[in-house]
DOKE-114025 format. One line per 2 residues: number of its first residue (from 1); their letters; for each residue x, y, z of N, C-alpha, C, O. Coordinates in steps of 0.1 Angstrom, whole numbers. Example, Ala and Ser with C-alpha at 12.3 -4.5 7.8 and 13.67 -1.06 7.14 Angstrom:
2
1) as) 132 -57 78 123 -45 78 132 -33 78 142 -33 85  128 -22 71 137 -11 71 129 0 79 134 11 80
***
This chain:
151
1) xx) 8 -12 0 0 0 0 9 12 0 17 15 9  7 18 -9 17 32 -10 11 44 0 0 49 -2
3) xx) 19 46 9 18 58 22 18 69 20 11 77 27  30 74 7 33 87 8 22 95 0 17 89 -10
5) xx) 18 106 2 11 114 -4 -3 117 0 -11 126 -1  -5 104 6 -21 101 5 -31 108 14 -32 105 26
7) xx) -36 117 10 -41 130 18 -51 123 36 -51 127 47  -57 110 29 -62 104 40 -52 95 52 -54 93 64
9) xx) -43 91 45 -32 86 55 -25 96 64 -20 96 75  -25 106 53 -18 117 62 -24 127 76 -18 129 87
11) xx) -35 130 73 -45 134 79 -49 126 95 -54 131 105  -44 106 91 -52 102 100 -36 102 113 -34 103 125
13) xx) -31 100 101 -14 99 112 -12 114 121 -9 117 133  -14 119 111 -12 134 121 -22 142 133 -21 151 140
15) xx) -33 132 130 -47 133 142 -42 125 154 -44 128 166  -36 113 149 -29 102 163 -21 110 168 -24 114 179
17) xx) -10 115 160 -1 118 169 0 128 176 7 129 186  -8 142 171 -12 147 181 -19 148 190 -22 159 194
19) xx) -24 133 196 -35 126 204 -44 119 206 -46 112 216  -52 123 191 -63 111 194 -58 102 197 -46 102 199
21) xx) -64 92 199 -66 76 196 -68 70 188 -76 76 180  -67 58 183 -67 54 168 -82 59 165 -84 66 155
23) xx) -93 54 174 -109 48 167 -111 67 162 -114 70 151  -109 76 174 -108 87 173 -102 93 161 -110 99 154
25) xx) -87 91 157 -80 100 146 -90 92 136 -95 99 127  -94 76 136 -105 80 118 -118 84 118 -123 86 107
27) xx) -126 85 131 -135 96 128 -129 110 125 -131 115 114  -122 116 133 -119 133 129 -113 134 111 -111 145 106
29) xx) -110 121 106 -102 120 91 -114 120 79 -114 120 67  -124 118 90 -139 114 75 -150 118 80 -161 112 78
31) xx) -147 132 92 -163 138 91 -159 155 93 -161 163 102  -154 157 82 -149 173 76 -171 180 71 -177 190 74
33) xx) -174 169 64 -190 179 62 -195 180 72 -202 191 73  -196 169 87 -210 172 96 -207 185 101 -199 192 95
35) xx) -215 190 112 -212 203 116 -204 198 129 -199 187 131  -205 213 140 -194 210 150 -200 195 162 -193 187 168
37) xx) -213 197 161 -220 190 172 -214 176 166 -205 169 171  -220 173 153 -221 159 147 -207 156 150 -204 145 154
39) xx) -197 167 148 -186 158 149 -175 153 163 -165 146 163  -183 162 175 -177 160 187 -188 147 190 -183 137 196
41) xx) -199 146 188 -204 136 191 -200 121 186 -201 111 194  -195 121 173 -187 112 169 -178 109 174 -176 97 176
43) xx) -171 116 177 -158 118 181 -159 110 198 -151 103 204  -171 114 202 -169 107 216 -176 94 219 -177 89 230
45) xx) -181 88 208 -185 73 207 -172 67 198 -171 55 197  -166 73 195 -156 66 190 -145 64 198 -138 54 197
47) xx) -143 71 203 -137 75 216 -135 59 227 -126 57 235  -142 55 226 -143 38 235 -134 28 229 -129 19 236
49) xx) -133 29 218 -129 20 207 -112 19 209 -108 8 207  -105 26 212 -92 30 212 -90 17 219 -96 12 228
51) xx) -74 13 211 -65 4 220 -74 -11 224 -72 -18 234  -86 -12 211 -89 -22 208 -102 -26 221 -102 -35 230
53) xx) -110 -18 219 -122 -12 232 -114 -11 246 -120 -14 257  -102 -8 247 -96 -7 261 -93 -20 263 -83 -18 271
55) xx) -94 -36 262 -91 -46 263 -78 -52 252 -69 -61 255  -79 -45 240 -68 -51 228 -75 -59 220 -68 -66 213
57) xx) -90 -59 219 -92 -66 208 -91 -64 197 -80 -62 193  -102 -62 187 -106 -53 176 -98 -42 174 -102 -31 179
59) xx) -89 -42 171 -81 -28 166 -92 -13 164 -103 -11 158  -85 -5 171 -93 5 172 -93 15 159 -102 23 158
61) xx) -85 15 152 -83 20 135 -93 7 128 -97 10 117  -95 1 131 -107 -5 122 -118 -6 128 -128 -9 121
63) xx) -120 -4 144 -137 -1 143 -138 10 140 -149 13 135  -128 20 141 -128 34 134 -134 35 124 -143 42 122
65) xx) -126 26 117 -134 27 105 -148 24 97 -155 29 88  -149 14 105 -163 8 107 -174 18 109 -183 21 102
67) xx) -169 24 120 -175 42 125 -181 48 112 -193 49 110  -170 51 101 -167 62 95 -180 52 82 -190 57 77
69) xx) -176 40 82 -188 33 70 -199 34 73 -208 35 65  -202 34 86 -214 33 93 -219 52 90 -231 56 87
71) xx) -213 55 91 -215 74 90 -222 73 75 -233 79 72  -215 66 69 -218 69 52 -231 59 46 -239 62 37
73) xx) -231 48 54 -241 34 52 -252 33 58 -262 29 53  -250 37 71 -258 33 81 -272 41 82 -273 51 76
75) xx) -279 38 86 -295 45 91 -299 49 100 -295 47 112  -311 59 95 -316 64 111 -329 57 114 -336 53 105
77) xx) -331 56 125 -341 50 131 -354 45 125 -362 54 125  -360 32 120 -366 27 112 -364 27 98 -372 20 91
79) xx) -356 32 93 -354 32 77 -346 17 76 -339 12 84  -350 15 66 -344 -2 56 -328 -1 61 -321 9 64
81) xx) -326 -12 60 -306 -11 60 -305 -11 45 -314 -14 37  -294 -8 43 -282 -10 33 -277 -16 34 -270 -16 44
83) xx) -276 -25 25 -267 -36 23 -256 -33 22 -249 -42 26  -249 -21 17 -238 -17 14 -229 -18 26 -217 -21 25
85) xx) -237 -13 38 -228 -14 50 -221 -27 50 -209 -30 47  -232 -36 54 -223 -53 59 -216 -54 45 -204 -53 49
87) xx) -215 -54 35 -206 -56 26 -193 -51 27 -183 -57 27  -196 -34 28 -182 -30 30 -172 -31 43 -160 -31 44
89) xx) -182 -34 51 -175 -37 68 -168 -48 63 -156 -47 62  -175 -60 60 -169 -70 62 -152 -70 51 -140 -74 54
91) xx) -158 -64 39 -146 -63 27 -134 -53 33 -125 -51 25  -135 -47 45 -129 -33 50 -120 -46 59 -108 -48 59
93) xx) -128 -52 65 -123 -62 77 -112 -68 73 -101 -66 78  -115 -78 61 -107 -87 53 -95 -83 48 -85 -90 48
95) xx) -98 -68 43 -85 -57 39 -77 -57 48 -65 -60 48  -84 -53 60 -69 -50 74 -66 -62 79 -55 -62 84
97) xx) -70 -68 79 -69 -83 85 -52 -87 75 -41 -90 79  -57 -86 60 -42 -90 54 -34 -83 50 -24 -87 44
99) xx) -40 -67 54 -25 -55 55 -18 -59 67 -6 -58 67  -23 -63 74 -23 -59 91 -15 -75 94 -5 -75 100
101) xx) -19 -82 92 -15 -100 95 -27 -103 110 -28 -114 115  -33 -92 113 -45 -96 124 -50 -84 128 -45 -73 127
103) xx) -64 -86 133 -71 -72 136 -70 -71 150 -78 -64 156  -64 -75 155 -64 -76 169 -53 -69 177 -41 -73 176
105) xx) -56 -60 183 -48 -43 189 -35 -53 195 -23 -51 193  -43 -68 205 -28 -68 216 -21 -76 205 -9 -73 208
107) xx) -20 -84 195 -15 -89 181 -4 -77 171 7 -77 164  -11 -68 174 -4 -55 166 6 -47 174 17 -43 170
109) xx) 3 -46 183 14 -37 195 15 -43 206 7 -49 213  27 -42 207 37 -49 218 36 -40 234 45 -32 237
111) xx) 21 -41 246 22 -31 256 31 -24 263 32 -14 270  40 -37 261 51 -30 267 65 -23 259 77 -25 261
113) xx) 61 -15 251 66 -7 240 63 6 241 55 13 235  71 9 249 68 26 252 67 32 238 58 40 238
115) xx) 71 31 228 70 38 215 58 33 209 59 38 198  49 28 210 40 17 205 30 30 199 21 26 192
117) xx) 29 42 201 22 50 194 31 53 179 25 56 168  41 52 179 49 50 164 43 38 157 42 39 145
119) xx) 40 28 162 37 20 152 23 21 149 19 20 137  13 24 160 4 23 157 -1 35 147 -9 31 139
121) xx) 2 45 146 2 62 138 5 54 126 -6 50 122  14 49 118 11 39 111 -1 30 103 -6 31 92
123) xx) -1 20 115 -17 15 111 -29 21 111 -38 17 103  -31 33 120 -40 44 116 -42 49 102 -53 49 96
125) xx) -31 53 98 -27 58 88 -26 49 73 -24 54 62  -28 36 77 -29 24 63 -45 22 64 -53 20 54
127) xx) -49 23 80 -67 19 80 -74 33 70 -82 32 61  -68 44 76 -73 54 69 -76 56 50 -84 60 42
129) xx) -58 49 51 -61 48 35 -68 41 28 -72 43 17  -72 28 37 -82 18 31 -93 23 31 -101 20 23
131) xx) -97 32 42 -113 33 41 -113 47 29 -123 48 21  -105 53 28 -111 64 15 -110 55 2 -117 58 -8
133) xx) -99 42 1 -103 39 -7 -114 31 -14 -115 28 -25  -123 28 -3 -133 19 1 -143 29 -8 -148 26 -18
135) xx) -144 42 -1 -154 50 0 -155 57 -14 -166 60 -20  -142 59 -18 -138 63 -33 -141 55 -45 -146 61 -55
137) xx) -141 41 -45 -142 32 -56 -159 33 -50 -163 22 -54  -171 40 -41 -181 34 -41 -185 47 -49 -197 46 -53
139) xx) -177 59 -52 -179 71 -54 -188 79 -45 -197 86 -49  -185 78 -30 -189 82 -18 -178 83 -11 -175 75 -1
141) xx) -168 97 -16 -156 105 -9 -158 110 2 -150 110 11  -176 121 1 -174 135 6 -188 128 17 -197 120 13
143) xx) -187 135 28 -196 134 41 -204 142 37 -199 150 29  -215 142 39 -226 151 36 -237 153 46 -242 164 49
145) xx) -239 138 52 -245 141 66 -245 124 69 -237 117 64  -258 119 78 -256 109 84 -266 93 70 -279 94 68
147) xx) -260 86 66 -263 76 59 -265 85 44 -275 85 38  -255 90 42 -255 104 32 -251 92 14 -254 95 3
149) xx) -246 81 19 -243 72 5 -256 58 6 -252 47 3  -267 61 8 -278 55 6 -278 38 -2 -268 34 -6
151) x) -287 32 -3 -286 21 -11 -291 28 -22 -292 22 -33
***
C-alpha cells in the first residue's frame, strides 16, 4: 500500500499523533462535512474503541473505520438497512486483516513498547487509507451528513 502522499493517510497519522486515539483519529479524518456537534459527538462514541475497546481486541483503527462506513451506510431509526454497509465492513475487515496480518490491537502492538504509538500512527494511517479507498471506488468520498451514501 503506497503511504506517501495520500491525503487520508496523512490526515489520520497526524490526528494520532497529536492525540487522538486510533478509533478517534479516523473519525476526525472522514467527518470534515458534519457540523461541529455531529462531529464532537462522533468523536466521543468513537472515543471507546481505542487500543482495541480498552481490552486489545478489535483494533481501534478498524472499528474506526467501521465508524466512518457506518457514518456513510448506516441509518436512522426505522429506515431499511443498506446492504452496502455489511458488505463494505466485512470487505474493510478482510482488507486490514491481510494489511495488518490480524485485527487484533494486543496482536499488533507490543504493551510493553513505550514507542507503540509510532507504530500504531502507522496502522491508523494504512486503516485510513483503506477506508477512502473503500469510499472512493463506491464514489462516496465527501460526508454530507448521516447515511448520506444510501442504497
Amino acid at each position: 500500500m503506497d503511504t506517501m502522499g495520500n491525503n487520508a493517510y496523512q490526515r489520520a497519522h497526524k490526528t494520532f499523533t497529536e492525540g487522538a486515539n486510533c478509533s478517534e483519529a479516523m473519525w476526525q479524518t472522514f467527518c470534515d462535512g458534519l457540523d461541529q456537534g455531529q462531529q464532537e459527538l462522533g468523536n466521543c462514541l468513537a472515543g471507546g474503541f481505542g487500543g482495541g475497546a480498552c481490552s486489545g481486541d478489535l483494533c481501534g483503527a478498524i472499528a474506526g473505520g467501521i465508524i466512518v462506513l457506518g457514518l456513510h451506510y448506516g441509518r436512522t431509526p426505522g429506515a431499511a438497512r443498506n446492504p452496502k454497509l455489511r458488505e463494505l465492513c466485512r470487505r474493510f475487515y478482510h482488507l486490514a486483516q491481510e494489511e495488518l496480518g490480524s485485527v487484533y490491537c494486543r496482536e499488533l502492538r507490543d504493551p510493553g513498547d513505550e514507542n507503540y504509538r509510532e507504530k500504531c500512527s502507522i496502522i491508523v494511517g494504512k486503516m485510513a487509507e483503506l477506508i477512502e479507498q473503500l469510499l472512493g471506488e463506491d464514489g462516496c468520498s465527501k460526508t454530507r451528513g448521516v447515511g448520506d451514501c444510501g442504497g
